[in-house]
C-alpha atoms as an extended CHARMM CRD file, in Angstrom:
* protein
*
       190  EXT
         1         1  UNK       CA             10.0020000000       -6.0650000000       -2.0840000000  PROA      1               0.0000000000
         2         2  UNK       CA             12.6740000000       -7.3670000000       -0.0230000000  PROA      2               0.0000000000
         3         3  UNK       CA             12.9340000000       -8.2910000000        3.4280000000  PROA      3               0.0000000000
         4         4  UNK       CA             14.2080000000       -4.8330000000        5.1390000000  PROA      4               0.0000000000
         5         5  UNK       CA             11.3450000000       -2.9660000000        3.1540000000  PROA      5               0.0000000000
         6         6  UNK       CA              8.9810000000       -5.5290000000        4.0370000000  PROA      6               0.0000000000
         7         7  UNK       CA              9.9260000000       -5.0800000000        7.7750000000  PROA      7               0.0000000000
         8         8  UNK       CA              9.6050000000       -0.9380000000        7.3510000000  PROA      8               0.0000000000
         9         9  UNK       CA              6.3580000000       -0.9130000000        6.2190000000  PROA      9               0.0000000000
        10        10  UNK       CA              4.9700000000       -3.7370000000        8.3150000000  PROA      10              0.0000000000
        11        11  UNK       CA              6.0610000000       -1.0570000000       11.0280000000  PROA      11              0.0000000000
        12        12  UNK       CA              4.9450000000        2.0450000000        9.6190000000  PROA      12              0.0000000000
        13        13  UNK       CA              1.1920000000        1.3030000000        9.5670000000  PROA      13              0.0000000000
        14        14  UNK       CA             -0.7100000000        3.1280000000        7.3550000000  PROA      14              0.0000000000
        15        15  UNK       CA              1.4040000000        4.1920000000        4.5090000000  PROA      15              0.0000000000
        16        16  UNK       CA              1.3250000000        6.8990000000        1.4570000000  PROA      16              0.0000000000
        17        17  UNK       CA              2.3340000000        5.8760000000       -2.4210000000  PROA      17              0.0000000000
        18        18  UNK       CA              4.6090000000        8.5330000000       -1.7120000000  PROA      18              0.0000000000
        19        19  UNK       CA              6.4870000000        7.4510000000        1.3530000000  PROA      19              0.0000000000
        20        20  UNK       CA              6.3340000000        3.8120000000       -0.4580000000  PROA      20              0.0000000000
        21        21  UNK       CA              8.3890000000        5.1490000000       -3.2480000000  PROA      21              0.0000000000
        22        22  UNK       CA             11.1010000000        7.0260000000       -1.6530000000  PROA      22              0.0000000000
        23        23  UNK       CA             11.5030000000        3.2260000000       -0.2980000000  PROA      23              0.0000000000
        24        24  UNK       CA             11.8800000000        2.2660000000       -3.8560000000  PROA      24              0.0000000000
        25        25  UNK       CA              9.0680000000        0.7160000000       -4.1670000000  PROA      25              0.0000000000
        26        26  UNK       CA              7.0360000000        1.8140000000       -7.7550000000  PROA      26              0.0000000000
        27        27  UNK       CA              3.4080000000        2.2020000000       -8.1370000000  PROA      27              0.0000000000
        28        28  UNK       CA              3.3660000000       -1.2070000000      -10.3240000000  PROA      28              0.0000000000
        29        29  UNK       CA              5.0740000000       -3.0280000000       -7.2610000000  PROA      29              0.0000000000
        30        30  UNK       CA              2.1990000000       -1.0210000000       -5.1470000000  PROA      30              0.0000000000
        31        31  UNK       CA             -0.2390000000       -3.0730000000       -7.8360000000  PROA      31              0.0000000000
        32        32  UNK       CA              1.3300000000       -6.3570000000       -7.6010000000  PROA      32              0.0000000000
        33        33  UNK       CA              1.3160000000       -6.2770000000       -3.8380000000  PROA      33              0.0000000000
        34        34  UNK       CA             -1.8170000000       -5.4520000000       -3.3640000000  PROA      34              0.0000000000
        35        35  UNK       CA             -2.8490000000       -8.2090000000       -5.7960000000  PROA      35              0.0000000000
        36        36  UNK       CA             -0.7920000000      -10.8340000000       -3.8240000000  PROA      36              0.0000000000
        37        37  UNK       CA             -2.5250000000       -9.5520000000       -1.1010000000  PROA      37              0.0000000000
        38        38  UNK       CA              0.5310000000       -8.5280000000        0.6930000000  PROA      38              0.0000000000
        39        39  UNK       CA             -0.5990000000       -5.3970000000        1.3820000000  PROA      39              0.0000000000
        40        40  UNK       CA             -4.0130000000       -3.6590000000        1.5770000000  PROA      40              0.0000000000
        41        41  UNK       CA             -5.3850000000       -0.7270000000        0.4160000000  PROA      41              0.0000000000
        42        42  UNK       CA             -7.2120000000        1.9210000000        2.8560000000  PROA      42              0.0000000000
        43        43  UNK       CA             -7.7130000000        4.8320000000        0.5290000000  PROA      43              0.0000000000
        44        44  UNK       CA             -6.4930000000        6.4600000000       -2.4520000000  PROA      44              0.0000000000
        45        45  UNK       CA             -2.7030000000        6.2350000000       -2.1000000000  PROA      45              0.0000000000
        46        46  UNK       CA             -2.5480000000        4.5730000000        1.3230000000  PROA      46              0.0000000000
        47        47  UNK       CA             -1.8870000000        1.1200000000        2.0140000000  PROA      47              0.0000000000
        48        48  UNK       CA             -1.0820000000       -0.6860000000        5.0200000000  PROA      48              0.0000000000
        49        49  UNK       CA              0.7070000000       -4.1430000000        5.4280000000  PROA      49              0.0000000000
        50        50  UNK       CA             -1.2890000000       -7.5210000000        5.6110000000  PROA      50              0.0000000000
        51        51  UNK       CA              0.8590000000       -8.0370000000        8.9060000000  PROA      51              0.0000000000
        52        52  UNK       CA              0.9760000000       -4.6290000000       10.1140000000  PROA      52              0.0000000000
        53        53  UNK       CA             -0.4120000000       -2.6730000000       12.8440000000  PROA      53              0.0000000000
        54        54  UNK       CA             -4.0390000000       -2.3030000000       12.4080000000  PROA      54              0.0000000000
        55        55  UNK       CA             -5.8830000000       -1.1350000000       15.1520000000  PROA      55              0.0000000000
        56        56  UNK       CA             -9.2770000000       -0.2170000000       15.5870000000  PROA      56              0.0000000000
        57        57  UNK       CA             -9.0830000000        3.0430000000       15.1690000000  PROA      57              0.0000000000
        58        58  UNK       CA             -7.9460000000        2.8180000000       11.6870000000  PROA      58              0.0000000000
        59        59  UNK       CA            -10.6500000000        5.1400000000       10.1190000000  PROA      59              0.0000000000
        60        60  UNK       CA             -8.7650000000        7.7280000000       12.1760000000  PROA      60              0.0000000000
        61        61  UNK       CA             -5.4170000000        6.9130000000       10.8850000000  PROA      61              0.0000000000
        62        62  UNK       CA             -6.8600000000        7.0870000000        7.5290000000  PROA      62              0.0000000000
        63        63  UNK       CA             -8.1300000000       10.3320000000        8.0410000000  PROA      63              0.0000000000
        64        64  UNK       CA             -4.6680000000       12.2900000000        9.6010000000  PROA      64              0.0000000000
        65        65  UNK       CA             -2.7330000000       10.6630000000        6.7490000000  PROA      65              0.0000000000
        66        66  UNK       CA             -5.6660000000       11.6150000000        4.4240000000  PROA      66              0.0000000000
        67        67  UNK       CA             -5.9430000000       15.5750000000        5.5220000000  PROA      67              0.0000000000
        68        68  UNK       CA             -2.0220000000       15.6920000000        6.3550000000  PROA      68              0.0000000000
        69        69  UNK       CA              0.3150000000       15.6710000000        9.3970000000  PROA      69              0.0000000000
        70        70  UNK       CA             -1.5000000000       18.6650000000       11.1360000000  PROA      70              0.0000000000
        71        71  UNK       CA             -4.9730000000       17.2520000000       11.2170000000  PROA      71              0.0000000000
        72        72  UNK       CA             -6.7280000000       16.3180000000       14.5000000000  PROA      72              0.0000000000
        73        73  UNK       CA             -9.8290000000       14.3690000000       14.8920000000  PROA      73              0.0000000000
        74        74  UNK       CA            -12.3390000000       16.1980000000       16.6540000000  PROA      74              0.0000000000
        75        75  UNK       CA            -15.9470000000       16.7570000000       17.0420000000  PROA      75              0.0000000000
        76        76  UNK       CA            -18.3140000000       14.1890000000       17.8000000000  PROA      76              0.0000000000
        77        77  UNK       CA            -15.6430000000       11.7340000000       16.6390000000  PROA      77              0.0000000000
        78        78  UNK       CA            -13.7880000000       12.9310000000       19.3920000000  PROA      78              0.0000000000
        79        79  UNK       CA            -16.9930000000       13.2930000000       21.8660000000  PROA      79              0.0000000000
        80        80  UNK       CA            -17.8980000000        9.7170000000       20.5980000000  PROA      80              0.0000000000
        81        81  UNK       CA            -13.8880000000        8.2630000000       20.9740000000  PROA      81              0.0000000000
        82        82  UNK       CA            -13.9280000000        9.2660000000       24.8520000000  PROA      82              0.0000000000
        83        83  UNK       CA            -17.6600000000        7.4730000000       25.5410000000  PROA      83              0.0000000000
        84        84  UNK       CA            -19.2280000000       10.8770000000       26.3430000000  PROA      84              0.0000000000
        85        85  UNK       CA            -21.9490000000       10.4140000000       23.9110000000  PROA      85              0.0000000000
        86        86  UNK       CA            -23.9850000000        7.4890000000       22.6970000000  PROA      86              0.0000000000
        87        87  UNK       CA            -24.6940000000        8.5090000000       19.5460000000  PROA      87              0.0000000000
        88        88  UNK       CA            -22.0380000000        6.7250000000       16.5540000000  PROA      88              0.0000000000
        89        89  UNK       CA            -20.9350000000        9.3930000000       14.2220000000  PROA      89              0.0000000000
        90        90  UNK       CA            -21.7330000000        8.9530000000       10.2350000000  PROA      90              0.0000000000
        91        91  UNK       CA            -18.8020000000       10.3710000000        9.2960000000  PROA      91              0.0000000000
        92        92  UNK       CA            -15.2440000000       10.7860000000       10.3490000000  PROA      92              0.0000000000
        93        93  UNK       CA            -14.9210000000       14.5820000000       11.8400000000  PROA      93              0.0000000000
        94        94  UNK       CA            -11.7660000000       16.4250000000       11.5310000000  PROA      94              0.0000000000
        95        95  UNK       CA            -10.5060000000       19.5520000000       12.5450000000  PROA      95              0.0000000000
        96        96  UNK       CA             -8.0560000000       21.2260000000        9.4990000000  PROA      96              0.0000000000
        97        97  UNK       CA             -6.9560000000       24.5700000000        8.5830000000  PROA      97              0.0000000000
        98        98  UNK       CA             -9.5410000000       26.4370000000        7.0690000000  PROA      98              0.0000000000
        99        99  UNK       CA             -8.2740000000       26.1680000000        3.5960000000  PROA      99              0.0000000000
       100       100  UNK       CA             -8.3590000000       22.3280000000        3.4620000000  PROA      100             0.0000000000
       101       101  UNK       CA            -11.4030000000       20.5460000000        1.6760000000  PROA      101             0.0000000000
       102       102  UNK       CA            -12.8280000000       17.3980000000        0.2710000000  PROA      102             0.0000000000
       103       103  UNK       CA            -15.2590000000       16.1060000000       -1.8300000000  PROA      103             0.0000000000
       104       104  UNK       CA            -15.5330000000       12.4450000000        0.0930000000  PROA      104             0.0000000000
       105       105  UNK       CA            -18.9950000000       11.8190000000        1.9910000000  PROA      105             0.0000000000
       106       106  UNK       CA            -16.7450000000        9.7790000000        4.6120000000  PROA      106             0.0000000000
       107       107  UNK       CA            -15.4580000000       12.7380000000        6.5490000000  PROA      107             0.0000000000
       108       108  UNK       CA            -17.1070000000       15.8430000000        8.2080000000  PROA      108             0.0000000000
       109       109  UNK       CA            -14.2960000000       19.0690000000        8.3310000000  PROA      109             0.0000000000
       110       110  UNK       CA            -14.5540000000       21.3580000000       11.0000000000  PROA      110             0.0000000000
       111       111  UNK       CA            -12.0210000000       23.9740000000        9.4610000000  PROA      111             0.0000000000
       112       112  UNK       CA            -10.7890000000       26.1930000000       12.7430000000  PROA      112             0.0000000000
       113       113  UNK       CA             -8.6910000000       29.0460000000       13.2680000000  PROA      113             0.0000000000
       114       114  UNK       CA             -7.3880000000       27.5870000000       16.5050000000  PROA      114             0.0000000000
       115       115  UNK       CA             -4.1730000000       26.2430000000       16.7850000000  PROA      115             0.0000000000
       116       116  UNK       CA             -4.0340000000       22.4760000000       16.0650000000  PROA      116             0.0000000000
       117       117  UNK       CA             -1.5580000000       21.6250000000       18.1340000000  PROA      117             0.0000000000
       118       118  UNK       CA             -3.4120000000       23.2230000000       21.1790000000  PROA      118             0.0000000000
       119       119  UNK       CA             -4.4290000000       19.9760000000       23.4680000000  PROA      119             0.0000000000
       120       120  UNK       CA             -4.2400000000       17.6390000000       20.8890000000  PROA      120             0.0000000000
       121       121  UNK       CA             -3.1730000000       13.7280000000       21.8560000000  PROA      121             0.0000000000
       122       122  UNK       CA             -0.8430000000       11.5860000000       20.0710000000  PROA      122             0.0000000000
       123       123  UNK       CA             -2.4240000000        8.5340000000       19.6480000000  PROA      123             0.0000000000
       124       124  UNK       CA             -1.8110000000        5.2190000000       17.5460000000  PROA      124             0.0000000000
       125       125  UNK       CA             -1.0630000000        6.8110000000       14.0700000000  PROA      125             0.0000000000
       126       126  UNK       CA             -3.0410000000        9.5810000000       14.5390000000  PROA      126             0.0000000000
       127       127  UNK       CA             -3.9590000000       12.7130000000       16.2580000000  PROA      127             0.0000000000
       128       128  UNK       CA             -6.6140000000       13.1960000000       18.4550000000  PROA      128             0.0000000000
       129       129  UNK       CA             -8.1290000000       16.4680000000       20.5980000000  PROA      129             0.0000000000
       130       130  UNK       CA             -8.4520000000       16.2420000000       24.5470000000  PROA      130             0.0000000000
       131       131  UNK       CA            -10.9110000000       15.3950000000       26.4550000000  PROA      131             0.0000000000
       132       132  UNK       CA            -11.0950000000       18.9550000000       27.4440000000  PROA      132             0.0000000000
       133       133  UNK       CA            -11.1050000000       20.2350000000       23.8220000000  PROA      133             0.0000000000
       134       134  UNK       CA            -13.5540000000       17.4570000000       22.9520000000  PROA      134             0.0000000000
       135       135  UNK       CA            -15.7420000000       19.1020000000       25.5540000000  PROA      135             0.0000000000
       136       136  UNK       CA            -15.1990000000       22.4330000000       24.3660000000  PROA      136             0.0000000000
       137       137  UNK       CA            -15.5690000000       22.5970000000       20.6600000000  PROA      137             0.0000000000
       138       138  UNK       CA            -18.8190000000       20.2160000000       21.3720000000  PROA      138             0.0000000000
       139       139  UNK       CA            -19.9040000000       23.3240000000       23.4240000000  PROA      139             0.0000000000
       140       140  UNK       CA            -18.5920000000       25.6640000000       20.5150000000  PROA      140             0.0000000000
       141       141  UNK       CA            -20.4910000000       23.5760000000       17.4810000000  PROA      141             0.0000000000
       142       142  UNK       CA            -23.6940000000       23.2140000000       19.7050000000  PROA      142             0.0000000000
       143       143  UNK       CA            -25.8690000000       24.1970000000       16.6480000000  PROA      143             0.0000000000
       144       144  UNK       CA            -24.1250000000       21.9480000000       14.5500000000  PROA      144             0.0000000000
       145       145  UNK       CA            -24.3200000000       18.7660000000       16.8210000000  PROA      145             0.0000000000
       146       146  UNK       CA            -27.3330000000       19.5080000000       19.1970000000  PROA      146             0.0000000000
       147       147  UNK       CA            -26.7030000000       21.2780000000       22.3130000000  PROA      147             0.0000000000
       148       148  UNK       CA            -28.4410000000       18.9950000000       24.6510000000  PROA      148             0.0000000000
       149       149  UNK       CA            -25.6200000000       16.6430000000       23.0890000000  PROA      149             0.0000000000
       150       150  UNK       CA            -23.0020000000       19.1410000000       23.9700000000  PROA      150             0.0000000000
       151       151  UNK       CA            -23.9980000000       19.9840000000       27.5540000000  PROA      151             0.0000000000
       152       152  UNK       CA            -24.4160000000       15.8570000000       28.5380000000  PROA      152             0.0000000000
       153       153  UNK       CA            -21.1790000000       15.3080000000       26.7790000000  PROA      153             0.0000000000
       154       154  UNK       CA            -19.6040000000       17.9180000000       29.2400000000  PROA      154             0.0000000000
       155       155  UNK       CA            -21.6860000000       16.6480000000       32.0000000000  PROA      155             0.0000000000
       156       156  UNK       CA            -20.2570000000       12.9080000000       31.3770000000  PROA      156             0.0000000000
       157       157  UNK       CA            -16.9760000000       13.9390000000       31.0830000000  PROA      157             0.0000000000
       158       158  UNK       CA            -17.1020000000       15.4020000000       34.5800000000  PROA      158             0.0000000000
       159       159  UNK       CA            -19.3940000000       12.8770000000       36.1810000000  PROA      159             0.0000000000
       160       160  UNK       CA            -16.6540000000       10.1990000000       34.6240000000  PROA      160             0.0000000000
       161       161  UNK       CA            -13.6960000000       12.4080000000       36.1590000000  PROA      161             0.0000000000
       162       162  UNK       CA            -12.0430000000       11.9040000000       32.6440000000  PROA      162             0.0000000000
       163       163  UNK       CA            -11.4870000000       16.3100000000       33.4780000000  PROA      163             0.0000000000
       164       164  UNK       CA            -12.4970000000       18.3730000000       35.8810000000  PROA      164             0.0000000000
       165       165  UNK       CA            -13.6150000000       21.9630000000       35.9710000000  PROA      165             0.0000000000
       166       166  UNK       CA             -9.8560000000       23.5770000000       36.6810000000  PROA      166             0.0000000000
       167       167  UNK       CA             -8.9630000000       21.7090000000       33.3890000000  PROA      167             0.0000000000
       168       168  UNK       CA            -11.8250000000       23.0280000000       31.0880000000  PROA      168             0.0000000000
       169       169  UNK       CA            -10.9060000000       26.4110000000       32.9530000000  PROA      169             0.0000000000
       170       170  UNK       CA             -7.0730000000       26.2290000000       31.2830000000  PROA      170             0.0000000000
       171       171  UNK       CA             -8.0810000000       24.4710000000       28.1350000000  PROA      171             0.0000000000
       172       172  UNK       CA            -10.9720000000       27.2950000000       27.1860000000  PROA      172             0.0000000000
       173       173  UNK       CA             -8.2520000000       29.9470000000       28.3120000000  PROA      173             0.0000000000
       174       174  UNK       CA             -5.5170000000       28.4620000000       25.8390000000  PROA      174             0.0000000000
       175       175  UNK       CA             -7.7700000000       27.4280000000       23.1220000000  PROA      175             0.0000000000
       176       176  UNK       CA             -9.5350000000       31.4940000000       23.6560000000  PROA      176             0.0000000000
       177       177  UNK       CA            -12.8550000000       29.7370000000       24.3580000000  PROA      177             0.0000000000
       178       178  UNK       CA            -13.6380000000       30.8460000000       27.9900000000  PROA      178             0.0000000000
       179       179  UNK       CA            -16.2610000000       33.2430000000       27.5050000000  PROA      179             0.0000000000
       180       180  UNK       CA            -18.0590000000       30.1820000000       25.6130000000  PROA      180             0.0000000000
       181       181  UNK       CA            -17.5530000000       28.3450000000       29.3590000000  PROA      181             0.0000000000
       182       182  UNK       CA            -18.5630000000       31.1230000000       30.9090000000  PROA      182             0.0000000000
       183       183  UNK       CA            -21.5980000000       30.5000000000       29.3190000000  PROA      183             0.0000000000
       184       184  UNK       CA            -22.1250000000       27.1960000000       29.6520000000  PROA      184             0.0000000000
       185       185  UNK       CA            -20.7780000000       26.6750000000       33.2120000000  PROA      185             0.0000000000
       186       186  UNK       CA            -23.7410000000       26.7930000000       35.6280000000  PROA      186             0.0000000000
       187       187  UNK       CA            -25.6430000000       24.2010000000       33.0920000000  PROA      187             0.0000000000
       188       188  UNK       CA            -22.6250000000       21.5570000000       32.5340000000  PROA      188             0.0000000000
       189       189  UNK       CA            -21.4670000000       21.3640000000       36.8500000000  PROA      189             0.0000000000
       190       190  UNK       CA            -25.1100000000       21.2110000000       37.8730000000  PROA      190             0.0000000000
């Protein structure tokens, strides 16, 4: 590995085998690397440089490399990420198209038929929902996540001011969720 590769992937972050080898780099220099300790491995294929960016959100940089560049962690990842609930998630939950799947225990997939690109953050190597999704999809998987969990993690989120009730209002219009606020409103501004 020379110098101007060395550089690139220190920058990249998390990297694929894939994007490592259109940089000329083969799997058995992948090997040797990670051997040498130069690099580290995340996850099947990934790696990220010894010296590069790791922040410490890097189990959600694993996942949106993991499930692809449309992927969007969501759920109560997401409800968890913004400190609207106490409770630390067991897995890593991510919203993909409803054709994507896994057989790892590490992640949770919340397949959706909603746009993902619908109020969706840009984060450090990775892509996360809003606030106001977060809030919204916790309302829309109450069964799934509890919905005493769901209606304090909207309650926090507008005690906190991290949204307010005219931005719920547009995200449940674009995301076609508002009768599910509709429902939920008297309980969650109370």
């Amino acid at each position: 590995m020379d110098k101007q590769q060395e550089a690139k992937l220190k920058k990249m972050g998390i990297f694929t085998r894939s994007q490592a080898e259109a940089m000329g780099l083969s799997h058995q220099c992948l090997s040797r690397l990670v051997k040498e300790e130069k690099i580290i491995r995340v996850g099947r294929g990934m790696y990220l440089h010894s010296e590069g960016n790791l922040s410490r959100d890097i189990d959600y940089q694993v996942a949106c490399k993991k499930f692809g560049p449309k992927s969007v962690i969501g759920g109560i990842t997401a409800l968890f990420h913004y400190n609207l609930i106490e409770q630390v998630p067991g897995q890593v939950w991510v919203l993909v198209s409803p054709s994507q799947t896994t057989h790892s225990q590490l992640y949770r997939l919340i397949r959706t038929k909603i746009k993902l690109d619908l109020w969706v953050l840009s984060e450090n190597g990775y892509r996360i929902v809003s606030v106001e999704r977060a809030v919204l999809e916790g309302l829309k998987m109450a069964k799934k996540i509890g919905e005493r969990t769901a209606v304090q993690a909207a309650r926090a989120a507008l005690a906190t001011r991290q949204t307010t009730e005219v931005k719920l209002g547009k995200a449940a219009k674009a995301l076609g969720l508002d009768s599910l606020l509709t429902r939920y409103f008297e309980v969650i501004t109370t």
